[in-house]
C-alpha positions in Angstrom: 13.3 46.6 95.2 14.9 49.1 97.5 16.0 46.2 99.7 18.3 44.7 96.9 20.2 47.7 95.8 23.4 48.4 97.7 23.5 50.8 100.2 25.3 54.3 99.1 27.7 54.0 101.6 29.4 51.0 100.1 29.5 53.0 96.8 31.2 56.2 98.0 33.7 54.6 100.3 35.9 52.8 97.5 35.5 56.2 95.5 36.6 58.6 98.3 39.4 56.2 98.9 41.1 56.3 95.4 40.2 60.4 95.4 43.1 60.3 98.3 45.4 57.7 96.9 45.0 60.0 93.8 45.7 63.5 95.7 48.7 61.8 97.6 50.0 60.7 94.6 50.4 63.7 92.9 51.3 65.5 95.7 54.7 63.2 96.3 55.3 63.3 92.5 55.1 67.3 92.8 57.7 67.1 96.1 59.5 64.7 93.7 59.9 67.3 90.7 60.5 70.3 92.5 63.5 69.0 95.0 65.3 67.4 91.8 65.0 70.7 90.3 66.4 72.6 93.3 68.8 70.3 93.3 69.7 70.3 89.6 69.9 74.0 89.9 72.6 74.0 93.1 74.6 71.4 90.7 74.8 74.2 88.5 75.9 77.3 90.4 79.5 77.8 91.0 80.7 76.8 94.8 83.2 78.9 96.6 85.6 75.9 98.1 87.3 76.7 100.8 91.6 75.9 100.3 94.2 75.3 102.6 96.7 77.0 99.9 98.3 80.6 100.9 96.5 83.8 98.6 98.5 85.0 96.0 100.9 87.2 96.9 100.7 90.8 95.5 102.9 91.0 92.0 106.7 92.1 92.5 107.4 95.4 91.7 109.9 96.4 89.4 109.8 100.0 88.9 111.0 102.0 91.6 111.9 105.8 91.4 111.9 106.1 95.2 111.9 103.6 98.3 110.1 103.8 101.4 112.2 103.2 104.2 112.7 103.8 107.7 115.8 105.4 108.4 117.9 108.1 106.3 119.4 105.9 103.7 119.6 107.1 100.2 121.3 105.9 96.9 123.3 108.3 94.7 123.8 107.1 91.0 125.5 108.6 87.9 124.2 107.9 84.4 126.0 108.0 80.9 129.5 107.5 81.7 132.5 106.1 82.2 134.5 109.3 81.9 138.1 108.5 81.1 138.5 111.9 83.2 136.2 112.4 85.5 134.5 109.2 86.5 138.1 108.4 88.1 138.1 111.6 90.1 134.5 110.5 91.4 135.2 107.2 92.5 138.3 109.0 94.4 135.7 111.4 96.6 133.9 108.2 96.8 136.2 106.2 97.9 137.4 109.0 100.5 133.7 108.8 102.0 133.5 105.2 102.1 130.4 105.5 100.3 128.9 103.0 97.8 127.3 104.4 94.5 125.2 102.9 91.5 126.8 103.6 87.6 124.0 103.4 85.1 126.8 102.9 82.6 126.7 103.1 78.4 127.7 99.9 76.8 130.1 101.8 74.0 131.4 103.4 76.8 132.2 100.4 78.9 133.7 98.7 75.2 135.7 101.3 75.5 137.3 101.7 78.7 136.4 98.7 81.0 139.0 99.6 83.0 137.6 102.0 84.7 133.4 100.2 85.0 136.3 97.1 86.5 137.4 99.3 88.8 134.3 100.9 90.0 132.9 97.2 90.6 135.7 96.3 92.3 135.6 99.2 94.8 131.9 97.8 95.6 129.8 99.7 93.5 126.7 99.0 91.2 127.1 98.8 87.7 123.2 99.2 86.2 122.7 99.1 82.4 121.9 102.3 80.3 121.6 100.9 77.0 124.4 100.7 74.3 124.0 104.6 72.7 121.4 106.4 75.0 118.4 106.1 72.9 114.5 106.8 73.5 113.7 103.3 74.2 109.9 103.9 73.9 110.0 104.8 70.8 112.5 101.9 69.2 110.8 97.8 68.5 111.6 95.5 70.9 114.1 93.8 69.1 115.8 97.2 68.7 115.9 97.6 72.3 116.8 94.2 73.0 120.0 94.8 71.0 120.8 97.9 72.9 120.5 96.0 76.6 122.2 92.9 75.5 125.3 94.7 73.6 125.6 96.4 77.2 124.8 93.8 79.5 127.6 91.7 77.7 130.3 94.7 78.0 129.6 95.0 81.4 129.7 91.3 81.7 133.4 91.2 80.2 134.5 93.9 81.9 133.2 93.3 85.4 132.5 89.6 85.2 128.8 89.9 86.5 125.9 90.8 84.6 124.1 93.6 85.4 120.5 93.5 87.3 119.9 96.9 87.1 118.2 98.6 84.4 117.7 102.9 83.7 116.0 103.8 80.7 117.9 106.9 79.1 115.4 109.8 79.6 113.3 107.6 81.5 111.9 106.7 77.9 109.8 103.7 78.6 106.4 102.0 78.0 104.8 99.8 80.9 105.0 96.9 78.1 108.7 97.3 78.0 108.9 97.3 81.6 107.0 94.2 81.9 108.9 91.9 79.0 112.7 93.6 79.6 112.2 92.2 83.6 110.7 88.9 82.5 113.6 88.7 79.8 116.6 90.5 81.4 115.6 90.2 84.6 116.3 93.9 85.4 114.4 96.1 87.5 113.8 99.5 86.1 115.1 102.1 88.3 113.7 106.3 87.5 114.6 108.7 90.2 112.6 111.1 92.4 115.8 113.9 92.4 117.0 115.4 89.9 119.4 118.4 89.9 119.4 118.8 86.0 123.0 119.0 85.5 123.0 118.0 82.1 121.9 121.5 81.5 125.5 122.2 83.2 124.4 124.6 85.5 126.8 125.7 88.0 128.4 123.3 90.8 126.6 125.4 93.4 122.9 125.1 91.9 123.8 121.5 91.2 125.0 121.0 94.8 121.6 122.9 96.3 119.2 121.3 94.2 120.5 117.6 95.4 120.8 118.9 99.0 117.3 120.7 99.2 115.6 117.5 97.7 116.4 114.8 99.2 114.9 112.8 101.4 114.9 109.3 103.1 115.0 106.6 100.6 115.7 109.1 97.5 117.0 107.6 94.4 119.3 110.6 93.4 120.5 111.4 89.7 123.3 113.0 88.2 125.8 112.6 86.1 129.5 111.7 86.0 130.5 113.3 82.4 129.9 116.5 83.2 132.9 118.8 84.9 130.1 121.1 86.9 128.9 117.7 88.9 132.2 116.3 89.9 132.7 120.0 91.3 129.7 119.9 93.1 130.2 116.4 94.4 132.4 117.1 97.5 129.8 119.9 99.0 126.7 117.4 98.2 128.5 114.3 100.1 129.1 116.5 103.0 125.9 118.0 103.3 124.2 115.4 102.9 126.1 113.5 105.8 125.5 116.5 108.0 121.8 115.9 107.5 122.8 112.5 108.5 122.0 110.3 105.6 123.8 107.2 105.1 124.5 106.0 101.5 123.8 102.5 100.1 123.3 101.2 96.5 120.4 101.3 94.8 119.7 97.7 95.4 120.2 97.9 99.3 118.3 100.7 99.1 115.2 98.2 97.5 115.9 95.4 100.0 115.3 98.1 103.0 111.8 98.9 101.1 109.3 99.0 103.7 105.2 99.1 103.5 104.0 102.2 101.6 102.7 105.0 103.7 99.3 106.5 103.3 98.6 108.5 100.3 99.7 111.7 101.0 96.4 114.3 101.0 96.3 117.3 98.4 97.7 119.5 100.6 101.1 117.5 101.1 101.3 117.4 97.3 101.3 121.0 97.2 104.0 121.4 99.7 105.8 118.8 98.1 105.2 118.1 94.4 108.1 115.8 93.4 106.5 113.1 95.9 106.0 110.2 93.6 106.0 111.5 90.6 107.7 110.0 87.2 110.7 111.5 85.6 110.0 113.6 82.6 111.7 113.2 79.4 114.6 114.9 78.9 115.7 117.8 75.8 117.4 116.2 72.8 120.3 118.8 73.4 121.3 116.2 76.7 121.9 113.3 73.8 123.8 115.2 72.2 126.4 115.9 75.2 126.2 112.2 76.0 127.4 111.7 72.3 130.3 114.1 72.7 131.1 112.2 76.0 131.3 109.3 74.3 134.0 110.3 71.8 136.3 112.1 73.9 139.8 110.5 73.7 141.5 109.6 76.6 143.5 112.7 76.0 141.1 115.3 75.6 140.6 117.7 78.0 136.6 117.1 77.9 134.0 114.7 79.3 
């Protein structure tokens, strides 16, 4: 009987043989699953592509209450007028010192006497906007403010025959979301200052005349104002002193096309030597509205602003 079974070889042969096929069968399926998964998974995360396009450039500024440049230039400008009196006499020192100045002019002043804004441009200074009646523009609605700009941007318009690009808040009275839509709408950029002598407080020629002088620095935006008697005065000392020191005046929007990259941060210890570096304008007492007011109504006759 042993001689007709089969032998056991013949038996576990074909069984080890489909014990491979079977192992290498579910070992390619396994290879199979797990690469589509990898693969599915790649699919899936986001690729940084590489692209021949240029970065985007850095947003324009439009804020400036100082410049950075290299070399002594400065720009002078004079808020709140015309002055059927004095803003005359100013553009005569001016004009004596071949130097070029930036008006931040009110609109019911200009509807007034655009005359005088006509002449200024004409001479080859700035006319900037400084709303219609010298309001706090932060605290108005936009379409409150948007009255007050256009009203003026159309005087000065009329009277010079160019639209203004220029734009000072009164006080420097405004929100970073006004900044943002008056420059996308007007077009303006907002220019602050980094000296200011406080003459509105009307404080004597000479203070007016040290304070500017003492301040000022390479690529200042200076402030003051032409309806006040005690600035004109000072006016003739400043321009000399100030061309002594050896700066060289341009308007304020030379003075932005010279703007250079910003230096370093100055370090705690230059702030404390020099405090005004940089910083924002503060809002100024209601008393200086109600000069501006008085300004404003003078008669061409009057002796005042």
């Amino acid at each position: 009987m042993l001689r007709n079974e089969p032998p056991l070889l013949d038996t576990r042969i074909p069984a080890l043989l489909m014990l491979i096929i079977r192992l290498f069968l579910l070992f390619s399926i396994g290879l199979i699953t797990r690469h589509s998964s990898e693969a599915q998974t790649t699919s899936t995360e986001p690729v940084a592509e590489k692209s021949d396009k240029p970065a985007a450039s850095a947003e324009p500024r439009t804020t400036f209450n100082f410049v950075h440049v290299n070399g002594p230039y400065i720009a002078m400008t004079f808020d709140d007028g015309p002055s059927v009196k004095l803003t005359p006499k100013l553009l005569e020192l001016l004009a004596a010192h071949h130097i070029k100045a930036t008006f931040f002019v009110i609109g019911q002043n200009v509807a007034d006497h655009p005359e005088i804004v006509q002449h200024a441009a004409r001479e080859g200074h700035e006319i900037g906007n400084h709303s219609w009646s010298h309001p706090y523009l932060a605290k108005m609605s936009d379409d409150a403010v948007r009255r007050e700009l256009r009203r003026t941007d159309d005087a000065i318009k009329d009277a010079t025959g160019r639209r203004p690009t220029l734009m000072r808040p009164p006080y420097g009275s405004i929100s970073v979301r006004q900044k943002h839509w008056i420059n996308e709408e007007f077009g303006y950029q907002i220019i602050l200052w980094d000296v200011d002598p406080l003459d509105w407080k009307r404080p004597g020629p000479m203070t007016v005349c040290n304070r500017i002088v003492k301040e000022t620095r390479p690529g200042s935006i200076v402030l003051s104002h032409d309806i006040h008697p005690g600035t004109i005065e000072a006016m003739p000392a400043v321009l000399d002193q100030l061309e002594a020191k050896g700066f060289h005046f341009v308007t304020v929007s030379e003075l932005i096309q010279m703007a250079q990259p910003e230096a370093p941060k100055p370090t705690s210890a230059d702030h404390s030597r020099d405090p005004k570096v940089l910083t924002s304008p503060a809002p100024r007492a209601a008393a200086k509205s109600e000069t501006i007011k008085q300004a404003a109504a003078v008669p061409t006759s009057s002796p005042g602003d």
